[in-house]
N, C-alpha and C positions, 0 to 999 in steps of 0.2 A: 454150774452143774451142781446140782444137792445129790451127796450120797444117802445111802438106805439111813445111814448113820444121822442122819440132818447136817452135819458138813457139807459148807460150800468150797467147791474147787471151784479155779480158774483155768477155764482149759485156753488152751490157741489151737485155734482148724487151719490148717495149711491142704490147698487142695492144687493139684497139678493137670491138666488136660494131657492125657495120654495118646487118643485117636479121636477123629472127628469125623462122621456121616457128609454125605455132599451135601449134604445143608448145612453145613459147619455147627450141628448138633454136638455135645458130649457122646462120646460113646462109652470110654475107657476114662476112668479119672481115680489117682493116686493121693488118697488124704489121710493125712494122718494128726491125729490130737495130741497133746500133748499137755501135764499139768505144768502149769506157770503158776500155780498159787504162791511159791516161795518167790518169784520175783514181783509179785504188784498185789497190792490188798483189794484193788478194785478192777471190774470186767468194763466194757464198751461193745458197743454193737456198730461200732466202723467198720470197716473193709479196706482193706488196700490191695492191689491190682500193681504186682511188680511183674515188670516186662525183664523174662532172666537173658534174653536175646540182646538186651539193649536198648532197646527202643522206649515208647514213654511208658511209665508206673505212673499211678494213681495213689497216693498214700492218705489215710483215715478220712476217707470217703464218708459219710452220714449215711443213713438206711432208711431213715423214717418214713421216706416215700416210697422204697422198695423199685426206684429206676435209677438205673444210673446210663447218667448223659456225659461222655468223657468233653464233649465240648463244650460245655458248662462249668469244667474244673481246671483248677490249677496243676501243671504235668508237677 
């Protein structure tokens, strides 16, 4: 993220699914950013998909293609 300033921050997007439509749509979702520039000099366009249930996570997933296929990955 560039500030008005020309400074680059490092932000992290954490986003959570609050409620889901019977189409298992987002309805409600809980996200918050946060600056991490004091812990890493550099950003990444991965995603990770942590299951807080338990179940499997997906960690620094690639974007480049903008689909993600969980049976195509390593849990």
């Amino acid at each position: 993220m560039k500030l008005a300033s020309g400074e680059e921050k490092i932000m992290l997007h954490q986003a959570t699914a609050l409620s889901l439509n019977e189409e298992g749509q987002f309805v409600h979702v809980l996200s918050i950013h946060s600056d991490i520039s004091h812990l890493t000099p550099r950003s990444t366009n991965d995603i990770s998909f942590i299951n807080i249930k338990g179940g499997l996570s997906f960690y620094n997933v690639p974007t480049e293609t903008g689909n993600f296929h969980p049976k195509h990955l390593k849990a």
